[in-house]
Backbone as a ProteinNet text record, in pm:
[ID]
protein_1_A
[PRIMARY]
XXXXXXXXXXXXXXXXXXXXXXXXXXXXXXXXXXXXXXXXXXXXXXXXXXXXXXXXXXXXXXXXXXXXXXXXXXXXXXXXXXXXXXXXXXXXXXXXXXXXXXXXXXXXXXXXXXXXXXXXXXXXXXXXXXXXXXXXXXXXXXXXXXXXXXXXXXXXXXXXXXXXXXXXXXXXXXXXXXXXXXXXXXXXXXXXXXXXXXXXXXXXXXXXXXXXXXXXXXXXXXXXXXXXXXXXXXXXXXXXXXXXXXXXX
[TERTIARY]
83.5	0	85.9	199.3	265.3	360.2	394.9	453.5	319.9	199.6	121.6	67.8	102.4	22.3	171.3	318.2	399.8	419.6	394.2	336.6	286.4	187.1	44.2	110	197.8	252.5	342.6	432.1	500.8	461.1	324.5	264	180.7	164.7	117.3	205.5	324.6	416.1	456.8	485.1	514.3	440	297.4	166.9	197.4	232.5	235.8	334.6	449.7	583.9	536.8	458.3	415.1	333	207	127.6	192.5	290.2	352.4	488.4	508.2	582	521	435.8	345.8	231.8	224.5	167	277.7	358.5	503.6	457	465.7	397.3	572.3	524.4	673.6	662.2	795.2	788.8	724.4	710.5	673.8	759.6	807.9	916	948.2	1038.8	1114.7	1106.2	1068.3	1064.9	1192.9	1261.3	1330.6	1212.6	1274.7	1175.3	1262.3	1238.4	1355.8	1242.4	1309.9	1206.8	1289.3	1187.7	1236.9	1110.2	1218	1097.1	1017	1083.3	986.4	953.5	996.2	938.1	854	816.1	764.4	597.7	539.9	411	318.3	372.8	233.7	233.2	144.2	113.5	225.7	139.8	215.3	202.5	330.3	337.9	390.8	314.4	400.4	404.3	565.1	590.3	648.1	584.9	661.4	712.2	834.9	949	1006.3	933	1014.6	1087.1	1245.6	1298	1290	1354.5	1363.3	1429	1464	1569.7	1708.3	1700.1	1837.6	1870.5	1825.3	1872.3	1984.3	2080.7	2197.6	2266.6	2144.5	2230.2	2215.4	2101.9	2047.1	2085.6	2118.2	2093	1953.9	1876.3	1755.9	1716.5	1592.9	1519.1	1375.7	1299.6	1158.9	1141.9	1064.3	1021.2	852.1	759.3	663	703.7	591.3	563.1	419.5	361.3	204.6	182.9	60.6	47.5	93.2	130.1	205.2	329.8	402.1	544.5	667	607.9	688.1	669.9	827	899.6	867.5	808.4	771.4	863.8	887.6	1055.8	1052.8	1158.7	1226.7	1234.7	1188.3	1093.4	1212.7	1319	1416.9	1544.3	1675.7	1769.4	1854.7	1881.8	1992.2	2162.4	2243.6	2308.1	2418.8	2439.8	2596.3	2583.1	2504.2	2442.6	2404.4	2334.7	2302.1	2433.4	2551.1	2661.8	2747.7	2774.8	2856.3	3013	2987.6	3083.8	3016.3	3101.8	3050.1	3160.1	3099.1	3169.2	3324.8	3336.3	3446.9	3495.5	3557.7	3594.1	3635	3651.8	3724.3	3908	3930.1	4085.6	4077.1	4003.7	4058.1	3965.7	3929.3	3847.6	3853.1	3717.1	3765.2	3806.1	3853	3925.1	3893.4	3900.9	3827.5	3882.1	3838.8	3945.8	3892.7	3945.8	3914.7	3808.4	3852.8	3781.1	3689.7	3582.7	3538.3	3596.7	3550.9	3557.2	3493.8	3543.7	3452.7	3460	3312.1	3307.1	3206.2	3170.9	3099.5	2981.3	2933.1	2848.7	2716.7	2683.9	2617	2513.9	2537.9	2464.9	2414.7	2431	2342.1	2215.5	2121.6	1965.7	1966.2	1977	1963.5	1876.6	1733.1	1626	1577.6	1627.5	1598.6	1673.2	1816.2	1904.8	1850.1	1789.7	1753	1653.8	1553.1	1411.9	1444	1533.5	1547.5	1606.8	1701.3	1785	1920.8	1993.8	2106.4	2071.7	2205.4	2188.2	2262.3	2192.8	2269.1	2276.3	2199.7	2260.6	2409.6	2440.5	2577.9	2557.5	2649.5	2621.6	2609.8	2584.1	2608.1	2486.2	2398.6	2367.4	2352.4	2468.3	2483.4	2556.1	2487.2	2553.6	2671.1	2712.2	2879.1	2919.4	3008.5	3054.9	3041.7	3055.1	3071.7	2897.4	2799	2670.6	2588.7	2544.1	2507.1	2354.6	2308.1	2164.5	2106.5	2027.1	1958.3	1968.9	2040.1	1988	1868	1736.4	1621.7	1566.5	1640	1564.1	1705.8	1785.4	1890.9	1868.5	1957.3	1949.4	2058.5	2091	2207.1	2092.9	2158	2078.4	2004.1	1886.7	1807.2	1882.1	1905.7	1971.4	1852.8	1707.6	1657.6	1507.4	1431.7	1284.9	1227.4	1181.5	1164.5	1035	981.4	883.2	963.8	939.7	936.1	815.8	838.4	750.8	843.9	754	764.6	679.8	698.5	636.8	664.2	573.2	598.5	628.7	705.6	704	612.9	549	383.9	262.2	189.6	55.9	42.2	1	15.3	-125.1	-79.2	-250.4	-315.4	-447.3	-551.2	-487.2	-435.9	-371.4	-222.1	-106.7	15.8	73.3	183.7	236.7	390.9	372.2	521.2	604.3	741.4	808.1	927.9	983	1111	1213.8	1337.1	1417.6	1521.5	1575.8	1654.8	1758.8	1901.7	2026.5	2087.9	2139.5	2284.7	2412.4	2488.7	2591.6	2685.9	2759	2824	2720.1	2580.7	2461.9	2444.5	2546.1	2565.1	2436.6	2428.8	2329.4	2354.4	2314.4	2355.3	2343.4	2251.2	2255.1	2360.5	2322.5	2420.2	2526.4	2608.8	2759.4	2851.8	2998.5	3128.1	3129.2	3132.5	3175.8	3067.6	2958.9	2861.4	2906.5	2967.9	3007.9	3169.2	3281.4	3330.4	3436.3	3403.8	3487.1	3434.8	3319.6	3162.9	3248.1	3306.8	3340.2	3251	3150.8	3005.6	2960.8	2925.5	2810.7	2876.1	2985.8	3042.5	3028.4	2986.6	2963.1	2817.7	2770.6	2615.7	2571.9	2582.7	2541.5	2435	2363.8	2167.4	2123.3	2079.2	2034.4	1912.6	1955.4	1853.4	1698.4	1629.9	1449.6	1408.5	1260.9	1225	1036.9	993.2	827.8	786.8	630.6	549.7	435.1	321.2	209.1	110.3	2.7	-48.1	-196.2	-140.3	-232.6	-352	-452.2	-560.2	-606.1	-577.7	-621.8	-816.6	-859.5	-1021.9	-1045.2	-992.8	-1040.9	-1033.9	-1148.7	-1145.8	-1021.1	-929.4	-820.1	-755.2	-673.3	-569.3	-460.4	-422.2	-256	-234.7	-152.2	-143.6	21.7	-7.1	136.9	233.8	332.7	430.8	456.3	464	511.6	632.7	666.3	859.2	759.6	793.9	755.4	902	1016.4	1133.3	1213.4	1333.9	1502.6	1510.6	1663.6	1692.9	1819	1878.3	1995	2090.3	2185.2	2235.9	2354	2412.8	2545.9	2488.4	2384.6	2288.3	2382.4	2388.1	2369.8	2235.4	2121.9	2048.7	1920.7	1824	1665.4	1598.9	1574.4	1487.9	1441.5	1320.1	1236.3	1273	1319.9	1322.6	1247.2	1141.4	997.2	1021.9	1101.7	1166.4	1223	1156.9	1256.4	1232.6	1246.5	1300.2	1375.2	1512.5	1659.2	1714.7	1622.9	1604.9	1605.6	1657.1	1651.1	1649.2	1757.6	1764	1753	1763.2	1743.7	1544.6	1509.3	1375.2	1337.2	1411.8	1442	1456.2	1546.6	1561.3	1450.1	1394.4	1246.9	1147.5	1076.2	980.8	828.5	808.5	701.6	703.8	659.7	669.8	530.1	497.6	304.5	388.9	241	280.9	100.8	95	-15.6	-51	-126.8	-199.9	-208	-115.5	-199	-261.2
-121.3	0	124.8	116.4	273	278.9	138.2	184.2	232.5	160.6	260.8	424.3	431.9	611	671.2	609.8	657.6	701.5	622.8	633.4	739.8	739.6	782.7	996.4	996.2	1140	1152.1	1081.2	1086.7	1111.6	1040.5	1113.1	1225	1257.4	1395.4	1494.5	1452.4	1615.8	1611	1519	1492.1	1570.6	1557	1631.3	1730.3	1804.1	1921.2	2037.1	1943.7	1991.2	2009.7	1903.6	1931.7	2043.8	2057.1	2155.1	2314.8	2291.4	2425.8	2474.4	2353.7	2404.6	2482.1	2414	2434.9	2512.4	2574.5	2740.3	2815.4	2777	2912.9	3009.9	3142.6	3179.7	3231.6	3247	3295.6	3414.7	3494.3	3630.2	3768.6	3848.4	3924.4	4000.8	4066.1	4053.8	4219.7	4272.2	4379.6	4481.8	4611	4678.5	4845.3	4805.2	4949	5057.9	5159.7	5312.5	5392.8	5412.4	5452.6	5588.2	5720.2	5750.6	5865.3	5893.9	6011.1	6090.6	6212.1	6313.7	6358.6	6375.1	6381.7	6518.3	6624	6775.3	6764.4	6690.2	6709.9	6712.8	6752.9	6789.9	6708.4	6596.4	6523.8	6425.2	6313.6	6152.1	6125.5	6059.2	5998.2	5834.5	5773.2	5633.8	5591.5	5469.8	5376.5	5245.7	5174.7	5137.7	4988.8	4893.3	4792.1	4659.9	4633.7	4541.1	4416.2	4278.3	4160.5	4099.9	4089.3	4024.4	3896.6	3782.2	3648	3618.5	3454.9	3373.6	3395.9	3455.1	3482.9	3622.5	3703	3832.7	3854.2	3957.4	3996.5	4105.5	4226.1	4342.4	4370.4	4375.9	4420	4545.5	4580.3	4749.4	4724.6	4857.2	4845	4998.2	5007	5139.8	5109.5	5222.8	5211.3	5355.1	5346.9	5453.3	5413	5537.2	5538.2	5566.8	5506.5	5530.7	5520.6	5610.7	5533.6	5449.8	5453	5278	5259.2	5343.3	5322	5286.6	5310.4	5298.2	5379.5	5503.4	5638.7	5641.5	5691.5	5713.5	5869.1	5818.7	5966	6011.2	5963.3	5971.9	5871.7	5866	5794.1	5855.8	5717.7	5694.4	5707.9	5620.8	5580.2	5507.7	5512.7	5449	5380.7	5269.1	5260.5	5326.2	5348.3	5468.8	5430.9	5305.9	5238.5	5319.5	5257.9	5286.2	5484.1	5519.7	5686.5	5734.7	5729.1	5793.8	5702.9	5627.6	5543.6	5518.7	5586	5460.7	5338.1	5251	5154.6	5052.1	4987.5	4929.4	4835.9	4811.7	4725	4838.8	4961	5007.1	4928.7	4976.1	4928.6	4968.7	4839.3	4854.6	4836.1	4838.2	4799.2	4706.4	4656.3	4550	4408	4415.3	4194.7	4262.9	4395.5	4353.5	4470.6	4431.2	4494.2	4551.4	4649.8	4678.6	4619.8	4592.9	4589.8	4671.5	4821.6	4887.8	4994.3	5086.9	5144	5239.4	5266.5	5322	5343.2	5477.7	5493.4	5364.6	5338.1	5258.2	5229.9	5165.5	5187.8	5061.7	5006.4	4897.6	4896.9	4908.1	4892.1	4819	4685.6	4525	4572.5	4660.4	4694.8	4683.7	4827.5	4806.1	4881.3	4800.5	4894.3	4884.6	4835.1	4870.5	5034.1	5007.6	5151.2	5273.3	5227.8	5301.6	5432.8	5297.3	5360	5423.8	5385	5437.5	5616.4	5604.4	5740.1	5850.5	5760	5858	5924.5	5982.3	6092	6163.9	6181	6224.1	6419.3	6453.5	6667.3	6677.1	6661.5	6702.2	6639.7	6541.2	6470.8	6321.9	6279.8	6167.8	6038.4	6041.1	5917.1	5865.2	5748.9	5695.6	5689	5578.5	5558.4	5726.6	5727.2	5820	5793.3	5940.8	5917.8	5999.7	6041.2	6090.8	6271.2	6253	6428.5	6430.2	6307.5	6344.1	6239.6	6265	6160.1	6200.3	6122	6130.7	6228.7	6271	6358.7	6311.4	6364	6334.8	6292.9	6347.8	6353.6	6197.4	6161	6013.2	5908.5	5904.5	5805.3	5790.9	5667.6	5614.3	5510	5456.8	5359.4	5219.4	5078.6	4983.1	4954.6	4914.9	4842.3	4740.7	4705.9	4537.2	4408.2	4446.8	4357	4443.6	4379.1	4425.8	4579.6	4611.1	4780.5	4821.5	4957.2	5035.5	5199.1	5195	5328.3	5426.7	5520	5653.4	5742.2	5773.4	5851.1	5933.3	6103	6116.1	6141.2	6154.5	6186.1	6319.6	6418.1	6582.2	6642.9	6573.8	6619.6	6568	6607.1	6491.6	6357.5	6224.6	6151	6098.3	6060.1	6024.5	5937.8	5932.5	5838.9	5667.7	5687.8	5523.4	5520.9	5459.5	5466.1	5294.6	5298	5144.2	5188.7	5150.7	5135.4	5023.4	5062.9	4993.8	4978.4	4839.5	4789.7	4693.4	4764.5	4664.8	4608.7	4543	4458.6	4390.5	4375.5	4268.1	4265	4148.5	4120.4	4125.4	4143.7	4140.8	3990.2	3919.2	3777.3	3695.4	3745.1	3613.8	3538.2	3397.6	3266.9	3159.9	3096.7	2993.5	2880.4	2754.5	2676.7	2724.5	2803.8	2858.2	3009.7	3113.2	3212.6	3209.1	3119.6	3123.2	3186.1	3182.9	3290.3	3281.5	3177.4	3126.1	3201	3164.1	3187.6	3330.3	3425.6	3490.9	3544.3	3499	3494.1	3622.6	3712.6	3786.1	3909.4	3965.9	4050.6	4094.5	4150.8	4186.6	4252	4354	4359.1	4257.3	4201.4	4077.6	3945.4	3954.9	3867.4	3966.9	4077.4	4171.8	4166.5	4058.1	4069.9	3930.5	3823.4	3709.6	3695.7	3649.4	3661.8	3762.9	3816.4	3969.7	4012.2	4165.6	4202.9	4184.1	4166.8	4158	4299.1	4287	4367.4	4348.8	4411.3	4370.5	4531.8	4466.7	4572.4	4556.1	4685.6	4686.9	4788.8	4760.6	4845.9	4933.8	5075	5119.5	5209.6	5205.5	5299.4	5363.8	5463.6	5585.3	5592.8	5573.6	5559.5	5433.6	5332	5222.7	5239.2	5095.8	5080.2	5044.8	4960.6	4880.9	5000.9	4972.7	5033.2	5010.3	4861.3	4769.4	4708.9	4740.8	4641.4	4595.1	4451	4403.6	4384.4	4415.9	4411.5	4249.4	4217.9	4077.1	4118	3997.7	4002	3987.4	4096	4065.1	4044.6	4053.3	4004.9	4068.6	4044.6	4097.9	4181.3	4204.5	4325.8	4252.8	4323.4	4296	4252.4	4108.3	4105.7	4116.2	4221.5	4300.8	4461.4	4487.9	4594.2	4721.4	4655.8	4686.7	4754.8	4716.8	4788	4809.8	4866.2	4884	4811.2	4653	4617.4	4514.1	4459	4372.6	4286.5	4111.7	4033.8	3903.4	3891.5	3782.8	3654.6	3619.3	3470.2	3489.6	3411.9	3362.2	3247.4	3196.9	3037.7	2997.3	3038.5	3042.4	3086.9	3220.2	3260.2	3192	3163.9	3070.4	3173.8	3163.1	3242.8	3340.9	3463.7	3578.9	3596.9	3467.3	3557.1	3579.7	3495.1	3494.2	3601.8	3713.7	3847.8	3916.3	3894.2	3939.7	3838.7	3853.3	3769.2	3796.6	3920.9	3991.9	4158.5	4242.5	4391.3	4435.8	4522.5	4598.5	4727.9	4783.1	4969.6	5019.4	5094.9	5107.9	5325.8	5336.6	5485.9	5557.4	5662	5771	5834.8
0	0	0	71.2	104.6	-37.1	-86.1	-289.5	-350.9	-344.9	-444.9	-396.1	-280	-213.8	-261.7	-224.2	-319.8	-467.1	-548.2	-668.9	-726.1	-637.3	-676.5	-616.4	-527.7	-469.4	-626.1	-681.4	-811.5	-870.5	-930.9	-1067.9	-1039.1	-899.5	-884.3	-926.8	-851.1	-873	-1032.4	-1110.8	-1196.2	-1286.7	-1266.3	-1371.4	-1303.1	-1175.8	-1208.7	-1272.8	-1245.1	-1308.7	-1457.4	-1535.7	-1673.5	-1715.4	-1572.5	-1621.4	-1615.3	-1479.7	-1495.2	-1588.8	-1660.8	-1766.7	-1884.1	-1927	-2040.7	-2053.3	-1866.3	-1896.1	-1905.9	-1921.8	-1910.8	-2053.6	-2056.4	-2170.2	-2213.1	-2363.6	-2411.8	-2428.6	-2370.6	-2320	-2457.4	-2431.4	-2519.9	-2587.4	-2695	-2754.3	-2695.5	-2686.3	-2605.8	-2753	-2757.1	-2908.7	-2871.7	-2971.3	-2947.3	-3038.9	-2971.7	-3031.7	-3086	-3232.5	-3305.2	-3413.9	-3416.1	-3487.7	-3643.3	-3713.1	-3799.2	-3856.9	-3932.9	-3980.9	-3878.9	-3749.9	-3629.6	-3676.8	-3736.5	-3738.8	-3892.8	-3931.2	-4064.9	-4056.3	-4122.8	-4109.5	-4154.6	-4274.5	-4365.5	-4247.5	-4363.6	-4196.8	-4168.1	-4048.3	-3972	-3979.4	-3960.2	-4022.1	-3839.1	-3806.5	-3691.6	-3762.2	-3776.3	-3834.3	-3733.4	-3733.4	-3632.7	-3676.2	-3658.9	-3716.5	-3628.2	-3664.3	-3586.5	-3634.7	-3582.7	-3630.5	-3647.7	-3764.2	-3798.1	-3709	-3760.6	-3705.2	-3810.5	-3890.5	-3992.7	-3939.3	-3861.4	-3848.1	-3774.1	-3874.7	-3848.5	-3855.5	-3802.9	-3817.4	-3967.7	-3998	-4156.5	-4166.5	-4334.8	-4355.1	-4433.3	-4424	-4474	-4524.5	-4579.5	-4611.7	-4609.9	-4591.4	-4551.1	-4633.7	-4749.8	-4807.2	-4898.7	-4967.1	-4975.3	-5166.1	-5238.7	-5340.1	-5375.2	-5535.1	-5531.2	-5637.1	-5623.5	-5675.2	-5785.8	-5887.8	-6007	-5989.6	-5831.6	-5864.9	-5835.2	-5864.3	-5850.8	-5735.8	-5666.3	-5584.8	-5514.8	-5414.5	-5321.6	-5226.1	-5124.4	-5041	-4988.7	-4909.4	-4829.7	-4605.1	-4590.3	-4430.3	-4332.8	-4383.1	-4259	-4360.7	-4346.7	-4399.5	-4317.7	-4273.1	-4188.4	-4232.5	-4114.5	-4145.1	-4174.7	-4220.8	-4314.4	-4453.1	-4491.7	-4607	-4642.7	-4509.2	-4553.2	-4558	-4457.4	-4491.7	-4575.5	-4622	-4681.5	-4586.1	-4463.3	-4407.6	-4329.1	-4373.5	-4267.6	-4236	-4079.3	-4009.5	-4034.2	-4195.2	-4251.2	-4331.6	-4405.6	-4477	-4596.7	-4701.8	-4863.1	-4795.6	-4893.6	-4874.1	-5081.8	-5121.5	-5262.9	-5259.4	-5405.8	-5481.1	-5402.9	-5341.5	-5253.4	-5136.6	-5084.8	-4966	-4892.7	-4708	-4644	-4500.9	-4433.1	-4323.7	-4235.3	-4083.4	-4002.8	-3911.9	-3953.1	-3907.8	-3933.1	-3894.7	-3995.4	-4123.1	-4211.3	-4305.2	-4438.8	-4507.7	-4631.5	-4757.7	-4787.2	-4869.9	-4985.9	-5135.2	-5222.7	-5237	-5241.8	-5201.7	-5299.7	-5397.7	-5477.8	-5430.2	-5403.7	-5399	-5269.4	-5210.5	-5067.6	-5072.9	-5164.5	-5145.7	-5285	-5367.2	-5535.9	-5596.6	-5584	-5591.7	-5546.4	-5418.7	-5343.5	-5411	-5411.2	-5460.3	-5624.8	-5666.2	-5824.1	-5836.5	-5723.7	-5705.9	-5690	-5585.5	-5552.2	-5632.7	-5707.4	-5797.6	-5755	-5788.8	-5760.4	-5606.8	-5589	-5421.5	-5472.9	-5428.1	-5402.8	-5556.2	-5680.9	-5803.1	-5825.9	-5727.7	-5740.7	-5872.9	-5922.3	-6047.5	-5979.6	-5791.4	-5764.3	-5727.6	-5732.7	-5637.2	-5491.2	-5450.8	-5353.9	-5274.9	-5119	-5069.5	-5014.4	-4958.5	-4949.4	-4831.8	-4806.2	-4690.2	-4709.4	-4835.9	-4940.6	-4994.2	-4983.4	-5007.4	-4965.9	-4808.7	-4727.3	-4703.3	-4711.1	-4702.7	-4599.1	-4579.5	-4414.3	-4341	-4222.2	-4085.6	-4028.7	-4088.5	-4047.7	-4078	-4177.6	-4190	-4198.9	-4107.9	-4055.9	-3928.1	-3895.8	-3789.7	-3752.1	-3648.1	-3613.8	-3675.2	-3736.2	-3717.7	-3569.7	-3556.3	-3454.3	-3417.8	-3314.1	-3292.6	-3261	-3287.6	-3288.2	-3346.3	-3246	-3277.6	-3253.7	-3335.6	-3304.3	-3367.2	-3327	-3374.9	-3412.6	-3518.8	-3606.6	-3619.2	-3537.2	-3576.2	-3681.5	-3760.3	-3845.2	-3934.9	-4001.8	-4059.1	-4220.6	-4303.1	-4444.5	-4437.2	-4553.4	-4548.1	-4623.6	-4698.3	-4786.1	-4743.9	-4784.4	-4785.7	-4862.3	-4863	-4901.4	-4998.9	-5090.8	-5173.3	-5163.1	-5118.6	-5068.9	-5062	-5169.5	-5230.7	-5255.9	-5123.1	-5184	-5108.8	-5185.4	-5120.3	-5047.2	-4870.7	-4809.4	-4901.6	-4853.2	-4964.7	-4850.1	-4825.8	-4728.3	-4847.3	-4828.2	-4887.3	-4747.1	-4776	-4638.6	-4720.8	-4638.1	-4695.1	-4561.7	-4586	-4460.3	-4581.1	-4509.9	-4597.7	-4577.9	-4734.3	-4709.2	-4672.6	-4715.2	-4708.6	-4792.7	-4778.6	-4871.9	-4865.9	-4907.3	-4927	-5034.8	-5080.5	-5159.2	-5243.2	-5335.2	-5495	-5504.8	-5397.6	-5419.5	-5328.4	-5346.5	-5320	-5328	-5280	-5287.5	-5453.8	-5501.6	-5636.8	-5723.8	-5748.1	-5853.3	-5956.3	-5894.3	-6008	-5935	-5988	-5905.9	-5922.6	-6029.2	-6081.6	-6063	-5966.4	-5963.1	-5752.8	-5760.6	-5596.9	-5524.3	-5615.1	-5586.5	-5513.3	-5566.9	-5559.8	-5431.1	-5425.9	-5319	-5163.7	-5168.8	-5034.2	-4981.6	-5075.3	-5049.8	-5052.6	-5141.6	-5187.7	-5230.7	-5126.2	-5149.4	-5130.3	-5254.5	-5294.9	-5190	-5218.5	-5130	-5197.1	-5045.5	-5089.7	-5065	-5153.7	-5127.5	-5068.1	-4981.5	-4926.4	-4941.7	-4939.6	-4996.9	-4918.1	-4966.3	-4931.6	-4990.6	-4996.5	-5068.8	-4927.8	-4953.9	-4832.1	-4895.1	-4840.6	-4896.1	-4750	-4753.1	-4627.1	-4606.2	-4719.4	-4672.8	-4636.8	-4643	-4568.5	-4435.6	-4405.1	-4238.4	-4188	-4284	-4202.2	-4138	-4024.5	-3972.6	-3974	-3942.5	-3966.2	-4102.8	-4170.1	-4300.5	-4244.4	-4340.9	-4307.6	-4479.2	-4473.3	-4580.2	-4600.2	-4726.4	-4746.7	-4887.3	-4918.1	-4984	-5119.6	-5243.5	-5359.5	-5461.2	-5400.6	-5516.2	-5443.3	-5564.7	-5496.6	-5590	-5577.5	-5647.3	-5686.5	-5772.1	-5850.7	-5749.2	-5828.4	-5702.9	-5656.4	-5765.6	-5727.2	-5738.3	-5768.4	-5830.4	-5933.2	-6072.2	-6210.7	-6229.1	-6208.5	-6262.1	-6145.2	-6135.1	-5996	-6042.3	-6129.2	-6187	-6034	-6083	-5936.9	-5990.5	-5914.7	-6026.7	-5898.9	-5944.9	-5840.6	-5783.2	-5856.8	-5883.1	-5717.1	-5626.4	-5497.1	-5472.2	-5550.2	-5533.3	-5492.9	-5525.5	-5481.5	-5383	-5278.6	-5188.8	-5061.4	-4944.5	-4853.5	-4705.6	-4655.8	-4533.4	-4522.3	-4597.3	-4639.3	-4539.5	-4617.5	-4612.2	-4430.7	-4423.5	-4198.1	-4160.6	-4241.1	-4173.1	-4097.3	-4149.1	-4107.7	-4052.2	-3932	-3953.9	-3967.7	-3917.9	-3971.6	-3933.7	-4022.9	-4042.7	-4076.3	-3976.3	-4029.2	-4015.1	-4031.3	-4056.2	-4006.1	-3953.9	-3883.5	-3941.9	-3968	-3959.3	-3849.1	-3809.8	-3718.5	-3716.6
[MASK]
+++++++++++++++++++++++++++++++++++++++++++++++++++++++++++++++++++++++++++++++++++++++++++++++++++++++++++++++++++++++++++++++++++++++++++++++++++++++++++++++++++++++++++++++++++++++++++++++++++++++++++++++++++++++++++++++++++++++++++++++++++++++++

């Protein structure tokens, strides 16, 4: 009798050790508050970002176009990319410093890049140290999950689509490898091209949250701003992210 009232005390504590594991709730995710365009007058965008399981210290951009396409501005840039230094400097073609410095990076976000056009009446693209994007819409990378306030500097038209491009940099995978083009030093600073997610917002609707999903990459040493849909070949990349809304104020 006193082995089975034993027993019987075992599979008690036992079920409860189970039940109180398996209310354990999983914590709620911690959001940095990162903002821009805080003095600007058109809407206002809250913008909220979870990271994947591939995330690594992404550079990214968050800008607005309308539904045709055309390029209205630009929301937020991370700030490798707005000033063109960043954390590894150029030592020369393939090769890289230790520490920070000025550098040219094409294969970064060249979708975005092209959307926008020339920086100061300058012939470049990409910005630079001599023509670095605004202050007003840079920022240090997020190191994880965050919310973005921000506003537009015009009014915005009934119907426009947020627009996120995202890359890690040296993001290999079985199809885009060191090798695949092996002569492109571009394209080896990036690997798996950057994506790009979208959304399409209409200001008279009821909705309030829309969420961005990945409609293609971008070039993937970026030669040219074309979209290209095909992510098939795409693997960890798409982890950077694991989900991104954008909400109306």
């Amino acid at each position: 009798m006193k082995n089975i009232n034993l027993l019987a005390v075992i599979i008690l504590i036992a079920s409860g050790s189970i039940i109180s594991c398996t209310s354990k709730q999983i914590p709620a995710p911690v959001f940095e508050n990162i903002a821009s365009n805080s003095n600007a007058k058109g809407s206002e965008l809250e913008i909220k970002f979870l990271k994947g399981t591939s995330h690594n210290h992404p550079t990214f951009t968050i800008w607005v176009e309308d539904v045709e396409g055309n390029f209205i501005e630009t929301l937020f840039v991370t700030r490798y990319l707005a000033t063109g230094i960043y954390g590894h400097g150029s030592l020369g073609e393939g090769k890289w410093d230790n520490k920070p410095g000025q550098a040219q990076r094409p294969s970064t976000l060249p979708y975005w890049l092209h959307k926008k056009g020339t920086i100061n009446n300058s012939e470049s693209l990409l910005p630079s140290p001599q023509h670095p994007m605004p202050d007003a819409i840079t920022g240090a990378t997020p190191k994880g999950d965050f919310v973005l306030k921000t506003r537009t500097t015009q009014t915005l038209p009934k119907k426009f689509r947020l627009m996120l491009e995202v890359n890690q940099p040296w993001d290999w995978n079985e199809y885009w490898h060191n090798n695949l083009h092996p002569n492109d030093a571009d394209y080896k600073s990036s690997c798996q091209p950057a994506l790009v997610y979208s959304v399409l917002i209409d200001t008279e609707s009821e909705t309030q949250t829309y969420y961005l999903n990945p409609i293609g990459h971008s070039h993937y040493s970026g030669k040219d701003g074309k979209l290209y849909t095909d992510l098939s070949t795409i693997s960890t990349a798409k982890n950077i992210i694991n989900k991104v809304s954008v909400s109306l104020k």
